[in-house]
C-alpha positions in Angstrom: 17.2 25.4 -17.5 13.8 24.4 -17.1 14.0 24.0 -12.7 15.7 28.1 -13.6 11.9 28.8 -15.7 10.3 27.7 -12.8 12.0 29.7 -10.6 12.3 32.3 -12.3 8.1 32.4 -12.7 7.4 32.3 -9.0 10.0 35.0 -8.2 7.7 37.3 -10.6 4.9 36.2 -9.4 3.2 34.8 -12.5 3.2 31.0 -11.4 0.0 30.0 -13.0 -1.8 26.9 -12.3 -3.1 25.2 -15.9 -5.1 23.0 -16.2 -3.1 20.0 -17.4 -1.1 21.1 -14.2 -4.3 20.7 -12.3 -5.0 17.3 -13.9 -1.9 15.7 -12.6 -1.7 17.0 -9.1 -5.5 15.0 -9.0 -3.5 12.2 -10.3 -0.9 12.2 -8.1 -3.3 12.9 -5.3 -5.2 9.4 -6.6 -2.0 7.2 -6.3 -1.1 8.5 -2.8 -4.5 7.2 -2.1 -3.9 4.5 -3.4 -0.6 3.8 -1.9 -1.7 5.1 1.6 -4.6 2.0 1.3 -1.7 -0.1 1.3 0.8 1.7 3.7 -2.3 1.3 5.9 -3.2 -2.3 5.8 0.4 -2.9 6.1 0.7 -1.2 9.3 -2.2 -2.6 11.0 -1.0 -6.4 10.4 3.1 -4.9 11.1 2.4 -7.3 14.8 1.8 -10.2 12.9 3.7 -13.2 13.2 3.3 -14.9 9.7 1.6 -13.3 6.5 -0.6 -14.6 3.9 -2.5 -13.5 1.0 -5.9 -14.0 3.0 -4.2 -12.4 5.9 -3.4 -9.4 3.6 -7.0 -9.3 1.9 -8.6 -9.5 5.4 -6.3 -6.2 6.9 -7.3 -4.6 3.4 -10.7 -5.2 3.8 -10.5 -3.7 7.2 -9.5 -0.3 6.1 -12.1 0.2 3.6 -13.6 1.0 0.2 -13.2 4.8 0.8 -9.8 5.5 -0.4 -10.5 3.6 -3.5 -13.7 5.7 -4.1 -11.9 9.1 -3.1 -8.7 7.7 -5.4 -11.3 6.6 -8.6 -12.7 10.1 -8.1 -9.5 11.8 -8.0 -8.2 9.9 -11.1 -11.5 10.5 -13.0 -11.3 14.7 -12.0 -6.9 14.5 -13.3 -8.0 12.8 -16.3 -10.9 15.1 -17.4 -8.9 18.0 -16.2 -5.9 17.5 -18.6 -8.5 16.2 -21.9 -10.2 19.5 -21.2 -6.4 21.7 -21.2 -5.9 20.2 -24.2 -9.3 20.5 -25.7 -9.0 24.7 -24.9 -5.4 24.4 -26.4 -6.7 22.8 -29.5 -9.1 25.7 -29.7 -6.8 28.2 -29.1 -4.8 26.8 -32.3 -7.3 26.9 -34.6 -8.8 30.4 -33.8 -5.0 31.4 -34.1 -4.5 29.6 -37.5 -7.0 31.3 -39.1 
């Protein structure tokens, strides 16, 4: 039923981004940054013979601090994207209620 709404929406042509919809794409943008931080150092040590913790920390420290500023950020934006969806939903309530 609800996959049917969906459709049913982009076939009129009314799909409409909110903002709570906003707020989790950033969030789901922030843990494929995360994850691809990972995916990453994995791939670089993938010839290595033996693994270790120190090992892993070292081919982490090798890819960076950037994805986990770009990520933070993301996460940050997702978060203050769906508190302000429902603060303008909230609002919308009470100037309805009254």
């Amino acid at each position: 039923m609800f996959i049917y709404g969906i459709i049913r929406f982009i076939e009129k042509g009314v799909f409409k981004m909110t903002r709570r919809g906003t707020g989790i794409a950033f969030i789901a943008i922030s843990a494929f940054l995360i994850s691809t931080k990972y995916i990453s150092a994995a791939i670089f040590g993938s010839g290595v013979s033996s693994w270790s913790q120190d090992l892993f920390d070292g081919m982490l420290s090798y890819v960076g601090y950037t994805l986990n500023i770009f990520s933070v950020l993301s996460l940050l934006v997702g978060i203050l994207y769906i508190v302000w969806g429902e603060y303008e939903e909230l609002k919308l309530k009470r100037i309805t209620n009254k």
